[in-house]
C-alpha positions as CSV (number, residue, x, y, z in Angstrom):
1,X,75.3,-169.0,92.7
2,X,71.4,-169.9,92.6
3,X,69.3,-169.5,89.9
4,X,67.4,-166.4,91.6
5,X,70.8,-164.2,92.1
6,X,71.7,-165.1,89.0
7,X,68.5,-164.0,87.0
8,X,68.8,-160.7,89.1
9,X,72.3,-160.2,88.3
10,X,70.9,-160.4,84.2
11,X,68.3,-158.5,84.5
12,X,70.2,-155.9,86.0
13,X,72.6,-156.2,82.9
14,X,70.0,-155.9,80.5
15,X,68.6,-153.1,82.1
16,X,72.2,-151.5,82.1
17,X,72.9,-152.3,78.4
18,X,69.1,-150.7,77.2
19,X,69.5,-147.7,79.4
20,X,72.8,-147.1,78.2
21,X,71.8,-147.4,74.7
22,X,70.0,-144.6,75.0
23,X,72.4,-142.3,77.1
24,X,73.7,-138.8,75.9
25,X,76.6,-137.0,77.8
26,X,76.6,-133.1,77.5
27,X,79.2,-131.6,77.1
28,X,78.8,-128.0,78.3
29,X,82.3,-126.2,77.9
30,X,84.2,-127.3,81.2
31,X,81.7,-129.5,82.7
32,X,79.3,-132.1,82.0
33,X,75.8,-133.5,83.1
34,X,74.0,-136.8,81.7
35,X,70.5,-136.8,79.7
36,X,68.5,-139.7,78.0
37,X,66.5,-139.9,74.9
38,X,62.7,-140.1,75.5
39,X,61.2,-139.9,72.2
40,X,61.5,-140.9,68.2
41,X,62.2,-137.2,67.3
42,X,65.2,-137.0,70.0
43,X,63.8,-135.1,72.8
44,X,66.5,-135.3,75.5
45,X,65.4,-134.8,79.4
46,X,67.8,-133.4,82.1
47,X,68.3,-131.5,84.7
48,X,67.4,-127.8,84.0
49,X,69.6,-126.4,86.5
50,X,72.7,-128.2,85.1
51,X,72.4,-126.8,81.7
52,X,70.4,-123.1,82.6
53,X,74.1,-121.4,82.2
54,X,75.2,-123.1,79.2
55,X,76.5,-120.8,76.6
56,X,76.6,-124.0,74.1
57,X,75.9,-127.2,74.6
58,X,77.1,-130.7,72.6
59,X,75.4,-133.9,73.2
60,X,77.9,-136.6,72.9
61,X,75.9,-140.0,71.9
62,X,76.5,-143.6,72.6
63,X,78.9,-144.2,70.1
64,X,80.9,-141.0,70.4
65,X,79.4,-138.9,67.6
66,X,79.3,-135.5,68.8
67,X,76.6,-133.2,67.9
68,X,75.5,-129.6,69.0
69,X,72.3,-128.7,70.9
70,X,70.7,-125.5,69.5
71,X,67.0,-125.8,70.4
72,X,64.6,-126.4,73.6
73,X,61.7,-128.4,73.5
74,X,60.4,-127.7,77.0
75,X,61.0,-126.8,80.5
76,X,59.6,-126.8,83.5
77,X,61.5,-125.1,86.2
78,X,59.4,-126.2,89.3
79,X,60.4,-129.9,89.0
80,X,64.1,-128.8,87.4
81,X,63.4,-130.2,84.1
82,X,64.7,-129.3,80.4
83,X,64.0,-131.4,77.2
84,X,66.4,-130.6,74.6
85,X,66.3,-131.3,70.7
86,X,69.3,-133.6,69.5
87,X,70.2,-132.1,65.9
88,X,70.3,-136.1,65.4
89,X,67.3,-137.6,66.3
90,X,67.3,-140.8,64.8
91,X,70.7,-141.9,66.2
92,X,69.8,-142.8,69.8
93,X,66.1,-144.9,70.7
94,X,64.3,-143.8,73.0
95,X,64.2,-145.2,76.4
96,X,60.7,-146.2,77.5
97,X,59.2,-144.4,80.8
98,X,58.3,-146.5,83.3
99,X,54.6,-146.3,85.6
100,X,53.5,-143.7,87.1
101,X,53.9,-145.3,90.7
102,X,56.7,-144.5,93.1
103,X,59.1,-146.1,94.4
104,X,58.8,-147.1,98.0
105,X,61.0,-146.3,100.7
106,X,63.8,-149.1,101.0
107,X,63.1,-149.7,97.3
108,X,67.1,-150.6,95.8
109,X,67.5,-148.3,92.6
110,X,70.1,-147.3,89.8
111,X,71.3,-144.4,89.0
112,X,72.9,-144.6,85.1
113,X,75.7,-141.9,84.7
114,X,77.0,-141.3,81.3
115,X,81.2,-140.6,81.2
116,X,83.2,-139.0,79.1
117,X,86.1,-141.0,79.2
118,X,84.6,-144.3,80.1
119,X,81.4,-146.8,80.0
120,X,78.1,-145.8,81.7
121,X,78.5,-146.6,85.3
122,X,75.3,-147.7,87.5
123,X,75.7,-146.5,91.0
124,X,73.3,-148.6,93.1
125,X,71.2,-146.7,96.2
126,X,67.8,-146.6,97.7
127,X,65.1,-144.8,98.1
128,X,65.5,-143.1,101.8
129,X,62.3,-141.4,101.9
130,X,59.3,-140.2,99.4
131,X,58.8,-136.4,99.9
132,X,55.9,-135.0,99.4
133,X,56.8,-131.2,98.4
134,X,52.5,-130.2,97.5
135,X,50.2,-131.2,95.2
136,X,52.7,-130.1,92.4
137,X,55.8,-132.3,93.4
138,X,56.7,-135.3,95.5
139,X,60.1,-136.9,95.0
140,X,62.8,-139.4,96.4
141,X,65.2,-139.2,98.6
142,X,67.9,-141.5,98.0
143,X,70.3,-143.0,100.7
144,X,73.2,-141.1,99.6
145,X,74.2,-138.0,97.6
146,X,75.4,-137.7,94.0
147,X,77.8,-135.9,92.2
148,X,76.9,-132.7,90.2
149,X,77.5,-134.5,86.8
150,X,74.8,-137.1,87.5
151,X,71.9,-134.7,87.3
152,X,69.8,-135.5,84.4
153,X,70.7,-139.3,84.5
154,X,67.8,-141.9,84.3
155,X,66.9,-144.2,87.6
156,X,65.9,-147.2,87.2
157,X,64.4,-150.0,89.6
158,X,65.0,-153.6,89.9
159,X,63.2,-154.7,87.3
160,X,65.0,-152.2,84.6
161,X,61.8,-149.6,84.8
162,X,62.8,-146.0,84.4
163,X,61.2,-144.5,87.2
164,X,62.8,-141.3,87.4
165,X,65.3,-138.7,87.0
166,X,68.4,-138.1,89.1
167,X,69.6,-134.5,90.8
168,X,72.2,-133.6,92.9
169,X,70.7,-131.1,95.2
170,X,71.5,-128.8,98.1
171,X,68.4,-128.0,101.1
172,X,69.6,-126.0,104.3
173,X,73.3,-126.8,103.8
174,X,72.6,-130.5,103.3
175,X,73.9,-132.6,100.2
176,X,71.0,-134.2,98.8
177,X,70.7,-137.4,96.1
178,X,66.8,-136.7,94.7
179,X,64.9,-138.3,91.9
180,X,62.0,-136.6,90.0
181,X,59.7,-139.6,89.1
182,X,59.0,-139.8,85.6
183,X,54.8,-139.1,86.5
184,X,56.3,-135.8,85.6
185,X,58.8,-136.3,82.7
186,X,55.9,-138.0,80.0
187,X,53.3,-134.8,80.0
188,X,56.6,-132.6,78.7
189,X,56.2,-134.0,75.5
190,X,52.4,-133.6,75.2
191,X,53.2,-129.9,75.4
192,X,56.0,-129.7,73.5
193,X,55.4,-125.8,71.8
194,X,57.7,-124.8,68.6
195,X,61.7,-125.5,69.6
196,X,63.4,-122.4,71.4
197,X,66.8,-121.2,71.3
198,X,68.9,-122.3,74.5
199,X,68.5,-118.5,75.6
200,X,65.1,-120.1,76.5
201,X,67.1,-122.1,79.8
202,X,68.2,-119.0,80.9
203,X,64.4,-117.9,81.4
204,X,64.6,-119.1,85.7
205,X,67.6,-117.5,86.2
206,X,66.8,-114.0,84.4
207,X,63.2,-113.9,86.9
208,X,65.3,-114.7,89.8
209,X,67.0,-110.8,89.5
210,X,63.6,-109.7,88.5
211,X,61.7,-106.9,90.1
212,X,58.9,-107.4,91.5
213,X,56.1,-104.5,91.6
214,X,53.0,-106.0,93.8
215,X,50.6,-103.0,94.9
216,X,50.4,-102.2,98.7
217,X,46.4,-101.8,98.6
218,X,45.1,-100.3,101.9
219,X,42.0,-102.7,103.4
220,X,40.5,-99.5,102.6
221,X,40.2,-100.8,98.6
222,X,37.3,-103.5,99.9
223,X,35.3,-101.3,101.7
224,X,31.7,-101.6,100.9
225,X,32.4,-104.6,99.4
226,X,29.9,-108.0,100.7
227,X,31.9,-111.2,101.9
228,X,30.5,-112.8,99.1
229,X,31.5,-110.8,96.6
230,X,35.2,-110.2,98.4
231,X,35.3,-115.0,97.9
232,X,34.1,-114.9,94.5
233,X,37.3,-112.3,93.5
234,X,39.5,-114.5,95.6
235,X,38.7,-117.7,93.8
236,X,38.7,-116.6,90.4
237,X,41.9,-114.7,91.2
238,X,43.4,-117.9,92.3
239,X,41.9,-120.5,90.0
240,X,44.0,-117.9,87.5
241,X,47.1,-118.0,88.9
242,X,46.8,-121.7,89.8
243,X,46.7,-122.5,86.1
244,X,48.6,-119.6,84.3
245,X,51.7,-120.2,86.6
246,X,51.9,-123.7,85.0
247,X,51.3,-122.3,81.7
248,X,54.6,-120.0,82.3
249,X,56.6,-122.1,83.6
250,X,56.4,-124.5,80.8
251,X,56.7,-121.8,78.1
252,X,53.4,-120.4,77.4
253,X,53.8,-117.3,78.3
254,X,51.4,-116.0,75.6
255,X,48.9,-118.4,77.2
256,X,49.6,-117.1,80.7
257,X,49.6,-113.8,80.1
258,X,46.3,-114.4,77.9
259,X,44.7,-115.7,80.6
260,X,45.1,-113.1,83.0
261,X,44.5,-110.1,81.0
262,X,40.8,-112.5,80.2
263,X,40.5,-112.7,84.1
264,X,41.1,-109.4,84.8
265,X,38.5,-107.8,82.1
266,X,36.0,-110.4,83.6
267,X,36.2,-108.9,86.9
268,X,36.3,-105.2,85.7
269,X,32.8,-106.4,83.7
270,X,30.4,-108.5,86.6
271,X,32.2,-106.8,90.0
272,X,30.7,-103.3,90.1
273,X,30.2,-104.5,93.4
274,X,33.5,-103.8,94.5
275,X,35.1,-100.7,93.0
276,X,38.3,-100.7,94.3
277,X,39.1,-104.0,92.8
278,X,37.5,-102.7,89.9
279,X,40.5,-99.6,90.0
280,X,43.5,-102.0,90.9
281,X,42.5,-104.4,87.8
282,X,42.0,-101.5,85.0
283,X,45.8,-99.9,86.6
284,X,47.2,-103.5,86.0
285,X,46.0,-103.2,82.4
286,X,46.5,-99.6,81.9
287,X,50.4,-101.0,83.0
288,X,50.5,-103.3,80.3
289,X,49.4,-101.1,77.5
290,X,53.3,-99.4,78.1
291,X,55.1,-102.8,77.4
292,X,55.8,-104.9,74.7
293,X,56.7,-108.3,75.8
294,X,54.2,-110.8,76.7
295,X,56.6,-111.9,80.0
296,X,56.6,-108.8,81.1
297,X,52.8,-108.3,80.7
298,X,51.8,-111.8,82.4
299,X,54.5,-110.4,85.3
300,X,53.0,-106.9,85.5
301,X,49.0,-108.7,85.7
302,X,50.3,-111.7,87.9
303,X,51.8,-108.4,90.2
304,X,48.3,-106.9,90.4
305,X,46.4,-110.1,91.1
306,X,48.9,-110.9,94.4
307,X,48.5,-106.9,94.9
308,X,44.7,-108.0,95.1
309,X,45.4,-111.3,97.1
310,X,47.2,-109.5,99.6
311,X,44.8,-107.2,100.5
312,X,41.9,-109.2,100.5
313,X,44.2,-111.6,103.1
314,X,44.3,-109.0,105.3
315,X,41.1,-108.2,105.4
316,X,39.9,-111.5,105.8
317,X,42.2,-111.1,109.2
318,X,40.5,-107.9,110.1
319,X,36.6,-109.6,109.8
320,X,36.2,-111.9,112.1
321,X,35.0,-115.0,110.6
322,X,31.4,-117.3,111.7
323,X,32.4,-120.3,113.3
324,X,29.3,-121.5,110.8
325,X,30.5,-120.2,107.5
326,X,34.2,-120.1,107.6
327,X,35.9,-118.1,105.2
328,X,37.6,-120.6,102.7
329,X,41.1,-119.8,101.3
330,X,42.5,-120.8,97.7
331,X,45.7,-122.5,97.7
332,X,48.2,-120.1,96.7
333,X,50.7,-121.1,93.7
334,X,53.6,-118.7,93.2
335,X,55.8,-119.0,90.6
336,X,59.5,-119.8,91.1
């Protein structure tokens, strides 16, 4: 064996025995899914939609001490992440993040599963393609899919650098093995917000049955109203959502809903220029004064403001536009 397969072969031990080190198994009544410790105070990443239905949850550590989960640090449901507080923190080290830079396409990587009944297994793949999903999320594709209990397990790279997390996934029909690169797992924990109770996982699946009530505004609502002052709506209207969705999604719905209900009394203050958005912003707030939850008050102004977007889309159709002075569009970000 020459010295070069040889110093891979212990490096890929060593990366093996730190990762492990620093494994958790959750147990989660039935089944189980894999996380990893990425702070002092035991903050423990996974998958968030292999623990979302979890009635309880015990994290099961290295060396077999058992311990129940009660409290989430932190979610954030468009890149299917949860960080969960071990009741123990000071039981398992933390395993060190690796760069921000991805993996690329060929790369070999290894996926570190945490058993119940055996040692941490490394299931050796590579990266089949780099997906670029937006601005918010681009991910790896591995060469071949995982099983359900290895979401939430750390991925490493040859040199032993955590550069991700591992998901078992489904896309049109289609078994998927993805990683969510750890560029997105180390601003979690500057954001971390008091703990929450584990009701807080159930958060993505509760808005999934919710009811949406978006306005159907006629193109009617804009008339009288200049180009100008029809962009300037547009923009701040998305510049809100584009930075309260985030806000939500990672718990801050206070924040979120804060920031709308600001956005919203800005408009109804400098755009006497146009009325009807004027009417459709003070019936937004007028909606909120009748409920008492600050989700349901973010959800009832974020309803108004793509009431607004959707009308002012279509009237962007019905004007036709100077091949000089294009009318610009924001990006749209919906929540999940």
């Amino acid at each position: 064996m020459s010295d070069d397969v040889q110093a891979r072969r212990a490096r890929a031990e060593e990366a093996l025995r730190r990762t492990s080190a620093s494994l958790v198994l959750l147990d989660l009544g039935g089944r189980t899914a894999t996380g990893f410790v990425i702070s002092d105070e035991g903050h423990v990443v996974t998958s968030l939609h292999a623990v979302s239905s979890a009635r309880a949850i015990t994290a099961v550590l290295p060396d077999g001490l058992r311990s129940p989960v009660v409290q989430v640090a932190a979610v954030d449901e468009r890149r299917d992440l949860a960080v969960l507080c071990l009741s123990v923190p000071d039981l398992v080290p933390a395993l060190p993040l690796g760069p921000s830079t991805l993996p690329s396409e060929g790369e070999a990587l290894h996926v570190v599963q945490a058993h119940a009944d055996r040692p941490p297994e490394s299931r050796p793949l590579e990266v089949r393609a780099v997906q670029v999903l937006g601005e918010w999320l681009t991910l790896l594709e591995l060469t071949r899919t995982l099983p359900e209990d290895a979401s939430g397990s750390p991925v490493v790279d040859a040199r032993g650098q955590v550069v991700g997390l591992a998901t078992a996934a489904l896309a049109n029909g289609r078994a998927l093995g993805l990683v969510i690169p750890a560029r997105y797992i180390a601003p979690l924990l500057k954001t971390l917000g008091p703990p929450r109770p584990l009701s807080a996982l159930d958060a993505p699946r509760q808005r999934a049955t919710r009811v949406r009530q978006v306005p159907q505004h006629p193109v009617g609502l804009l008339d009288g109203c200049a180009t100008p002052a029809v962009e300037s709506v547009a923009a701040l209207l998305g510049q809100a959502i584009n930075v309260g969705a985030p806000a939500y999604n990672r718990g801050d719905v206070e924040g979120c809903y804060r920031l709308y209900m600001h956005t919203a009394e800005q408009l109804i203050d400098e755009r006497d220029d146009c009325p009807g958005v004027q009417r459709a912003l003070r019936d937004g707030l007028l909606r909120c004064e009748a409920l008492k939850d600050a989700e349901d008050r973010a959800w009832a102004l974020r309803d108004t403001f793509d009431g607004l977007m959707d009308v002012i889309g279509r009237w962007r159709q019905s004007r036709p536009a100077s091949p000089a002075s294009p009318l610009k569009r924001p990006p749209k970000t919906y929540l999940n």
